[in-house]
DSSP file (Angstrom, degrees, kcal/mol; ACC not computed):
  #  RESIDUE AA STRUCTURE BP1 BP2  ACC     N-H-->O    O-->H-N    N-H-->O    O-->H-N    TCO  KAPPA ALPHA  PHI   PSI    X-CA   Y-CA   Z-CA
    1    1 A X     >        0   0    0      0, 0.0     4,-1.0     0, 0.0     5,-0.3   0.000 360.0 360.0 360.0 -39.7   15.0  -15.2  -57.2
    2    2 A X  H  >  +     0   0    0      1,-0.2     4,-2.1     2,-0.2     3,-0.5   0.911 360.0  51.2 -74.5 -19.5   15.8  -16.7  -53.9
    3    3 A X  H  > S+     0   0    0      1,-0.2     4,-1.4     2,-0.2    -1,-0.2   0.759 111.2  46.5 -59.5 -37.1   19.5  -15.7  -54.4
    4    4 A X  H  > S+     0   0    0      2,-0.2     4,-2.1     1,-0.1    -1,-0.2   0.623 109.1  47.5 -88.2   1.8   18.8  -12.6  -55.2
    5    5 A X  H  X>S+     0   0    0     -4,-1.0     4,-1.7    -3,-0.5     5,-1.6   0.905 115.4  54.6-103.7 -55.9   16.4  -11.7  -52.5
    6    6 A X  H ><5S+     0   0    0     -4,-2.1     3,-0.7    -5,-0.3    -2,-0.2   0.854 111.3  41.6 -28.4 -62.7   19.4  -13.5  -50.2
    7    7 A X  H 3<5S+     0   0    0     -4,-1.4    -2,-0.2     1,-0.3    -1,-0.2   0.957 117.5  51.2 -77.4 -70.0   22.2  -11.1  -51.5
    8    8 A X  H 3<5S-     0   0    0     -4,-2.1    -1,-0.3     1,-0.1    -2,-0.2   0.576 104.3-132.1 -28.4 -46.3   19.6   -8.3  -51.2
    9    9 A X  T <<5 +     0   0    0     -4,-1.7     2,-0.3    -3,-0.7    -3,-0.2   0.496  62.8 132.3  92.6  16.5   18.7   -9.2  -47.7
   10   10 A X  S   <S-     0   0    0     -5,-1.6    -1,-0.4    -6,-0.2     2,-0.3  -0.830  71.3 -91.9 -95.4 142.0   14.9   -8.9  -48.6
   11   11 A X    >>  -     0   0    0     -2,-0.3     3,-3.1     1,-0.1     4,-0.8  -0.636  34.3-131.3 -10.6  95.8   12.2  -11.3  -47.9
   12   12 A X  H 3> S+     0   0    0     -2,-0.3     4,-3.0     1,-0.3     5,-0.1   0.804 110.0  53.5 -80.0 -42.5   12.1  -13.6  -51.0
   13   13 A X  H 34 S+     0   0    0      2,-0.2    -1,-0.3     3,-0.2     4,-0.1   0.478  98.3  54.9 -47.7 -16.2    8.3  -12.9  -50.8
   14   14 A X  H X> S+     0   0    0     -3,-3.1     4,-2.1     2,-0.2     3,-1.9   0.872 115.3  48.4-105.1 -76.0    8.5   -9.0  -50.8
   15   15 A X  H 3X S+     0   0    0     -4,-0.8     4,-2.1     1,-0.3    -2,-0.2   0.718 110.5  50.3 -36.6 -50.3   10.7   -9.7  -54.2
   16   16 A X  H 3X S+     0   0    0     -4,-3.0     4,-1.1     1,-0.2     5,-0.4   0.712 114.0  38.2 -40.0 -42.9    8.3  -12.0  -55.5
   17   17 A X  H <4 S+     0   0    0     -3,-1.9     6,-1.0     3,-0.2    -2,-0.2   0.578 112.1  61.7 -91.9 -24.8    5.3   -9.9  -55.2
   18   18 A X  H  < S+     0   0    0     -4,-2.1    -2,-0.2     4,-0.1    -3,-0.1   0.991 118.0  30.8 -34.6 -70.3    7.7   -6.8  -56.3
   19   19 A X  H  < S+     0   0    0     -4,-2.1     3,-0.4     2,-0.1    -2,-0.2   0.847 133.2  26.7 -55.0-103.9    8.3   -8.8  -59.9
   20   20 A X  S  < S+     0   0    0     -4,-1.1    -3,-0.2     1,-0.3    -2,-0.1   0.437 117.9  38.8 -85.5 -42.8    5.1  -10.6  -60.2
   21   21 A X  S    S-     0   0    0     -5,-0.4    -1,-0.3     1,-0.1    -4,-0.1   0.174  99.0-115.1-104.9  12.9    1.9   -9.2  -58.6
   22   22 A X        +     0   0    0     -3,-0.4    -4,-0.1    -4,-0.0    -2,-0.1   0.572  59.5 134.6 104.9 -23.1    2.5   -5.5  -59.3
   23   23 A X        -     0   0    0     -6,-1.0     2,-0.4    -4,-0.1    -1,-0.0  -0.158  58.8 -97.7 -79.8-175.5    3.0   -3.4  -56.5
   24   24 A X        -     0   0    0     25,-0.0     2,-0.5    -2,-0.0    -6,-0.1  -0.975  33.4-132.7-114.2 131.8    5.5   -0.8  -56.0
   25   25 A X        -     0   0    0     -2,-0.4     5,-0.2    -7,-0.1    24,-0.0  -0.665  31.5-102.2 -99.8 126.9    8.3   -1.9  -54.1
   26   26 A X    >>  -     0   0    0     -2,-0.5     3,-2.5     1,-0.2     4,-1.4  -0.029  31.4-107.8 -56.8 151.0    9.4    0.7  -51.2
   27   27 A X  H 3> S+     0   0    0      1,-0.3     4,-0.5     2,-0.2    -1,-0.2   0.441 124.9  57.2 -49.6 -18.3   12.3    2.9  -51.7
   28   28 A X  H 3> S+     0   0    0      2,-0.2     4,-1.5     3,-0.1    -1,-0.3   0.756 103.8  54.7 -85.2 -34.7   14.2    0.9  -49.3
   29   29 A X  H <> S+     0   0    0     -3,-2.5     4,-1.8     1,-0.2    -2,-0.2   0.700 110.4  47.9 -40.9 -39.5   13.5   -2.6  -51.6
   30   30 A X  H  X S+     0   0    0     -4,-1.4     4,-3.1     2,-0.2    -1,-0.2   0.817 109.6  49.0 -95.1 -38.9   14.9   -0.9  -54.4
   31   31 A X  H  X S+     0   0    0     -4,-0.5     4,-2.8     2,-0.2     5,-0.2   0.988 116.0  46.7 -67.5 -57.2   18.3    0.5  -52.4
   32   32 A X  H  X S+     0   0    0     -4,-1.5     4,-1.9     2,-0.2    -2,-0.2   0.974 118.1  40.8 -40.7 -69.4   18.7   -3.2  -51.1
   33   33 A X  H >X S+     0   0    0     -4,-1.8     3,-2.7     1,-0.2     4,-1.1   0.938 118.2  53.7 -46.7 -62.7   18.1   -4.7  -54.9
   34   34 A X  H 3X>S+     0   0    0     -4,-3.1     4,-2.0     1,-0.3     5,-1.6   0.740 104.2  46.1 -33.2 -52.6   20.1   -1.9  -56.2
   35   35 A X  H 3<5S+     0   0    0     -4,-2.8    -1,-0.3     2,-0.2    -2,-0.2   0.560 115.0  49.7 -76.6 -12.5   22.8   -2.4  -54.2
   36   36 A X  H <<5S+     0   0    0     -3,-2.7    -2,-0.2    -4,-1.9    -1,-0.2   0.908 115.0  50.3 -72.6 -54.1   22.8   -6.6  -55.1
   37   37 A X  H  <5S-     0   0    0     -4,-1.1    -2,-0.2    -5,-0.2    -3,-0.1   0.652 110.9-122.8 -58.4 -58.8   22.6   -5.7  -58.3
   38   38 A X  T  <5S+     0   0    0     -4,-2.0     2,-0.3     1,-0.2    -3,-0.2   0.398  73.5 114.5  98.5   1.4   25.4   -3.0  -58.9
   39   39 A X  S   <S-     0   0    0     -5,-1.6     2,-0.3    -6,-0.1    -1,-0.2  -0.710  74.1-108.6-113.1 158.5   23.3   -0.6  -60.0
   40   40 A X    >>  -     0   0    0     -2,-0.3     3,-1.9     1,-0.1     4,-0.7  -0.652  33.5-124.3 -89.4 150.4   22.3    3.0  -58.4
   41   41 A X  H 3> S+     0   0    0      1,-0.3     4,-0.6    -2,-0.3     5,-0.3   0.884 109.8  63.9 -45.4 -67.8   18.4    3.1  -56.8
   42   42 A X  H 34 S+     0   0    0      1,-0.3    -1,-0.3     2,-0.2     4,-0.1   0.600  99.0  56.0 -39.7 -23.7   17.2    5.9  -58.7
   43   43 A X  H X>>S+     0   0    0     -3,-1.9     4,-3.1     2,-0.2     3,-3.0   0.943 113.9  45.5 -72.3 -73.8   17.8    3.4  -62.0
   44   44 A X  H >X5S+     0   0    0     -4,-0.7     4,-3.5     1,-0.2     3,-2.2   0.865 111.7  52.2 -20.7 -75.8   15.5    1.0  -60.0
   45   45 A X  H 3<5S+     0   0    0     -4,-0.6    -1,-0.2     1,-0.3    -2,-0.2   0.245  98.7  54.9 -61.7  11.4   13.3    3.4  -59.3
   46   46 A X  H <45S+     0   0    0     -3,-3.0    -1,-0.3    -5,-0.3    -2,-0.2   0.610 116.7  43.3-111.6 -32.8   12.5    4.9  -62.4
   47   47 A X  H X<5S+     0   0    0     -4,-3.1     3,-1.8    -3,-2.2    -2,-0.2   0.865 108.1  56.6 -78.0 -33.3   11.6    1.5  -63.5
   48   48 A X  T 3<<S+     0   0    0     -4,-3.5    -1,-0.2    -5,-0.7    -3,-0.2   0.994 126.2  22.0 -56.2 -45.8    9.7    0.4  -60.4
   49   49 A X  T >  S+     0   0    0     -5,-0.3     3,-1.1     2,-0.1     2,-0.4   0.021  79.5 152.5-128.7  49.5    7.4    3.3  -60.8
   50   50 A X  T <  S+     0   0    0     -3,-1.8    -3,-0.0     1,-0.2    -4,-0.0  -0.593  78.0  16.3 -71.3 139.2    7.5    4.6  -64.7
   51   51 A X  T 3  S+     0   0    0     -2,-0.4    -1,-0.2     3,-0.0    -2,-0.1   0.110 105.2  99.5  84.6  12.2    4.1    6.3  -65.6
   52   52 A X    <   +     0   0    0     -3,-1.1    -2,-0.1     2,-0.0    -3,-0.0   0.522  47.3 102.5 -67.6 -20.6    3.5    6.5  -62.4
   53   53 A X        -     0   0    0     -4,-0.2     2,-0.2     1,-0.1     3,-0.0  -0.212  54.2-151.4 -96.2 150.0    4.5   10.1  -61.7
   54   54 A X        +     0   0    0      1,-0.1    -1,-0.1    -2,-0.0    -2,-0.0  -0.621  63.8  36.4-113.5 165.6    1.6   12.9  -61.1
   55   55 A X        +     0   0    0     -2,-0.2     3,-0.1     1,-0.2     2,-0.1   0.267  58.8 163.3  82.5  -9.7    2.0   16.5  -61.9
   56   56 A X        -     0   0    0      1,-0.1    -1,-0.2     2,-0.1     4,-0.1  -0.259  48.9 -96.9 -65.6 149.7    3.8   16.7  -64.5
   57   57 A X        -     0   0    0      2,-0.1     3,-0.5     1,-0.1    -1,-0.1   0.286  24.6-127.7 -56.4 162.5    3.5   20.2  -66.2
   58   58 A X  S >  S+     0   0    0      1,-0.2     3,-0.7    -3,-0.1    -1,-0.1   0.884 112.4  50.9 -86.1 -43.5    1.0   20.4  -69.2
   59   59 A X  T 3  S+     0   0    0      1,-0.2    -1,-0.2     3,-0.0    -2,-0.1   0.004  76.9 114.9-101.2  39.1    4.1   22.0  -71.7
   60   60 A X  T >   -     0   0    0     -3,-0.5     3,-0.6     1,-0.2    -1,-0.2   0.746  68.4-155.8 -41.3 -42.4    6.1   19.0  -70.4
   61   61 A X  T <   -     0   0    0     -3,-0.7    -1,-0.2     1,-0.2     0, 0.0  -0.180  48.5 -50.4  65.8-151.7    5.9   18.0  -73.9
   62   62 A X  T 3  S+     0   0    0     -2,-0.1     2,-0.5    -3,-0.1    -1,-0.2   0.674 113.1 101.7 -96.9  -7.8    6.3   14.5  -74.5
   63   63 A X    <   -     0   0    0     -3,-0.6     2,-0.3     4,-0.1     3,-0.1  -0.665  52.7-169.0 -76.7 137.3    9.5   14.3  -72.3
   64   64 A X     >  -     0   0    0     -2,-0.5     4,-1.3     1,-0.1    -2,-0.1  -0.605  31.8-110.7-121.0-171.6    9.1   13.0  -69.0
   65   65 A X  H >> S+     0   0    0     -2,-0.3     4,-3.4     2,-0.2     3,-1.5   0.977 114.3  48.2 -66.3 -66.0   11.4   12.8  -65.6
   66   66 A X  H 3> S+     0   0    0      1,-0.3     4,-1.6     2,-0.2    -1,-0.2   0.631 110.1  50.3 -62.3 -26.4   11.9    8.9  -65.8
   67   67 A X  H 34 S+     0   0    0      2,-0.2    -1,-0.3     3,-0.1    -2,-0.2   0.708 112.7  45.5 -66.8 -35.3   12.8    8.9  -69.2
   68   68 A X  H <X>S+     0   0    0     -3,-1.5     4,-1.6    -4,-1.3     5,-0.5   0.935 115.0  48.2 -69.1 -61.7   15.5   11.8  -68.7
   69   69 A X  H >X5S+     0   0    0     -4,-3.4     3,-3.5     1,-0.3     4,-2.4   0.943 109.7  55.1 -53.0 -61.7   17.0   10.0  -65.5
   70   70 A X  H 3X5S+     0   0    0     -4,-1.6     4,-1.1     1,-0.3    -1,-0.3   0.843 109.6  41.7 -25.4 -27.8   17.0    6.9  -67.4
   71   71 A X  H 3>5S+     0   0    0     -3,-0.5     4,-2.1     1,-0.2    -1,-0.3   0.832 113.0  57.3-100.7  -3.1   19.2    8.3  -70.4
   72   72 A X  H <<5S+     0   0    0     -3,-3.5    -1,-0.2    -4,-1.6    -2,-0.2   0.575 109.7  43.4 -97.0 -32.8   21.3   10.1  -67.8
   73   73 A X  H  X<S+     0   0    0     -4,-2.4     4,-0.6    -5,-0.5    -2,-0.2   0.736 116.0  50.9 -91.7 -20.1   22.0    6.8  -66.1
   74   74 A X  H  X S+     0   0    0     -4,-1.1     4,-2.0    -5,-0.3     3,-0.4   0.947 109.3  44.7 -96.2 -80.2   22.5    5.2  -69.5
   75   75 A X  H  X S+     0   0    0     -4,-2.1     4,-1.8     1,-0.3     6,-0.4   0.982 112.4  57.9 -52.3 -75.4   25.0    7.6  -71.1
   76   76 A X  H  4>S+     0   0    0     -5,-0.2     5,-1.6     1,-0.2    -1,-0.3   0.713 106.9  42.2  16.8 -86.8   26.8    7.5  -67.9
   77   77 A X  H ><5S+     0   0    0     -4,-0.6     3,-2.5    -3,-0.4    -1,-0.2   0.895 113.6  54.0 -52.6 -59.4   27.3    4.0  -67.9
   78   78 A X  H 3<5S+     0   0    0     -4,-2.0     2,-0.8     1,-0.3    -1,-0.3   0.899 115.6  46.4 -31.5 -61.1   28.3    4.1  -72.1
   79   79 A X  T 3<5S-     0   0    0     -4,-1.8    -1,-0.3    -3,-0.2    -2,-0.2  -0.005 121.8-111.1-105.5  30.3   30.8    6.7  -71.0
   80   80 A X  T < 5 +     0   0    0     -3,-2.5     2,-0.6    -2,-0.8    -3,-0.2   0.872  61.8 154.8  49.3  23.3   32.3    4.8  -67.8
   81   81 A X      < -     0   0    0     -5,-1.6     2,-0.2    -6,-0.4    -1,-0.2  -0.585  38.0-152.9 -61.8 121.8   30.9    6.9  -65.7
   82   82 A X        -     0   0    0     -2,-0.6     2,-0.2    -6,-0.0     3,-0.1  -0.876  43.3-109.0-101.7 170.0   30.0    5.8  -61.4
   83   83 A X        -     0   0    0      1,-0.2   -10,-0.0    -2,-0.2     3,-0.0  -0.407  51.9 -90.7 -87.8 156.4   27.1    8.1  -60.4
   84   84 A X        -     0   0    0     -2,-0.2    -1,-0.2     1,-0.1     3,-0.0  -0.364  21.7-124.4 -73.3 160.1   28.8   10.7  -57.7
   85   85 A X  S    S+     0   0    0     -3,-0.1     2,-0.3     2,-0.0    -1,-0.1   0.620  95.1  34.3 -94.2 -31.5   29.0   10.2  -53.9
   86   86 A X  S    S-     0   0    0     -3,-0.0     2,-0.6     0, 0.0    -2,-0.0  -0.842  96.0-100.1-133.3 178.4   27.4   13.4  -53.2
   87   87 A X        -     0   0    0     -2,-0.3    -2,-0.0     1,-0.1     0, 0.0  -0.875  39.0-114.0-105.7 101.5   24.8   15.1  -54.9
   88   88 A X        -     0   0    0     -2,-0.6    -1,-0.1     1,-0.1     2,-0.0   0.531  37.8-118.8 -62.5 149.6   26.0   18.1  -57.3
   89   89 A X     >  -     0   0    0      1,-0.1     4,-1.9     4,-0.0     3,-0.2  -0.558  37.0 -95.4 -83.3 164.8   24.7   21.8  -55.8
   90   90 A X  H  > S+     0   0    0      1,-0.2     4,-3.1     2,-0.2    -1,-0.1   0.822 119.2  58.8 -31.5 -61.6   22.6   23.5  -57.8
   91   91 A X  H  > S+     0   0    0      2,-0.2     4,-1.8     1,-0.2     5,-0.3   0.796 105.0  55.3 -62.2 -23.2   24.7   25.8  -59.7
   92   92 A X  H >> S+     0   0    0     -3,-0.2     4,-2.9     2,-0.2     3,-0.9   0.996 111.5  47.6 -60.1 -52.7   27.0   22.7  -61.1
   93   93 A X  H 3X S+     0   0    0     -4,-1.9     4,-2.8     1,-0.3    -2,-0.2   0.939 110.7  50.2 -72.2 -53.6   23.8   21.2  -62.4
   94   94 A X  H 3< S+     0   0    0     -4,-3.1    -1,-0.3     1,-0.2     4,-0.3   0.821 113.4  42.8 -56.8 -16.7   22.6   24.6  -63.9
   95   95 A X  H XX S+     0   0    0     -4,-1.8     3,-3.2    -3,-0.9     4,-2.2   0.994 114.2  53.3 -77.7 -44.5   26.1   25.4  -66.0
   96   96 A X  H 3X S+     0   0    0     -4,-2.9     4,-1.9     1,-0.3    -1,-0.2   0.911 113.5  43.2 -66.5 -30.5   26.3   21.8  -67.1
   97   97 A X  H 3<>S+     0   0    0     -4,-2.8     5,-1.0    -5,-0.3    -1,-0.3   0.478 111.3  46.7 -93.2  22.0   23.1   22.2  -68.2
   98   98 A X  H X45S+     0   0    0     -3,-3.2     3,-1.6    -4,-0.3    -2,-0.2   0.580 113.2  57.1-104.4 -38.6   23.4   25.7  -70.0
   99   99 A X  H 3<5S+     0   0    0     -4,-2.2    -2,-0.2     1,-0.3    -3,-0.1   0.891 103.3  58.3 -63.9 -20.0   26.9   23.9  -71.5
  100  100 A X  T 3<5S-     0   0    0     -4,-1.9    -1,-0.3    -5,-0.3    -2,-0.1   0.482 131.2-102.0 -39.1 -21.3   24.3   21.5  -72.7
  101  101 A X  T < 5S+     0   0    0     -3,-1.6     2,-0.4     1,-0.2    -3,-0.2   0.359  75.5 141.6  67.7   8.1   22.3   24.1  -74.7
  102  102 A X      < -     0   0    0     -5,-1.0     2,-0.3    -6,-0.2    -1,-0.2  -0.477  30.8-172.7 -74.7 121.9   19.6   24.5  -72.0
  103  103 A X        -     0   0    0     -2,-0.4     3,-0.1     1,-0.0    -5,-0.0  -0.784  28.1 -80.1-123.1 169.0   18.6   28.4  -71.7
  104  104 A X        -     0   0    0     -2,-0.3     2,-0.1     1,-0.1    -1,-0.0  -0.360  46.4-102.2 -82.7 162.1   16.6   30.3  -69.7
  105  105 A X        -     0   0    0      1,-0.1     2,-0.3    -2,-0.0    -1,-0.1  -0.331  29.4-133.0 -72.8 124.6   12.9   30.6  -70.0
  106  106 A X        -     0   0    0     -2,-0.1     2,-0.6    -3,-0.1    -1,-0.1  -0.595  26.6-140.0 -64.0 146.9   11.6   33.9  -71.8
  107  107 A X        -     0   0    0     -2,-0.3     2,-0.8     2,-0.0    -1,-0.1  -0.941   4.8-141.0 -90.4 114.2    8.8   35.2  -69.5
  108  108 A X        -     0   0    0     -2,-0.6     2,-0.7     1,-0.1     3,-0.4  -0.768  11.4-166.7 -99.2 113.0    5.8   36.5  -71.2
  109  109 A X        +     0   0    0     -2,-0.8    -1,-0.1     1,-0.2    -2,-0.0  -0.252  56.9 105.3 -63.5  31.8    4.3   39.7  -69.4
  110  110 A X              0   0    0     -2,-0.7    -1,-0.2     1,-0.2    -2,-0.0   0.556 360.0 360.0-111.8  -3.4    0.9   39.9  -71.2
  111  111 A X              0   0    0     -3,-0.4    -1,-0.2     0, 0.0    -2,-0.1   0.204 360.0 360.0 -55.6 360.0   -1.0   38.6  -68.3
């Protein structure tokens, strides 16, 4: 733990209570670990703060966000993937995810 906290460039203590005692470790903890690590934050951060998330839609159905990033970071990885330098615009994300099989939502007018 003290190696990694070194390598991290964290307070061995802020890691320690990170792990052990519970807390949620700030988005800036997580870049630092991340970046010791080899891994990209958002992987952190999906662990750091799983069920944590509010809001999610009621027809969410049983999928949630952290579980999606997670499997997105996972196949990735399988497939030799690095995560991209910049962040894809919108319209890349929708086609890849219409070549996916994702379609658009009917809207029901009965309101």
């Amino acid at each position: 733990m003290n190696r990694l906290a070194e390598l991290a460039g964290i307070p061995q203590p802020r890691l320690r209570g990170a792990c052990f005692k519970g807390t949620c470790p700030t988005p800036e903890t997580l870049r630092k670990l991340a970046k010791a690590i080899g891994k990209h934050h958002l992987e952190l951060y999906t662990l750091a703060y799983e069920g944590r998330v509010d809001g999610l839609a009621d027809n969410a159905d049983d999928i949630s966000l952290d579980l999606l990033i997670r499997e997105l970071f996972e196949t990735a990885r399988e497939l030799g993937l690095a995560v991209p330098k910049v962040r894809p615009s919108k319209a890349k994300i929708r086609k890849a995810l219409l070549e996916l099989g994702f379609r658009a939502e009917s809207v029901d007018d009965d309101t």
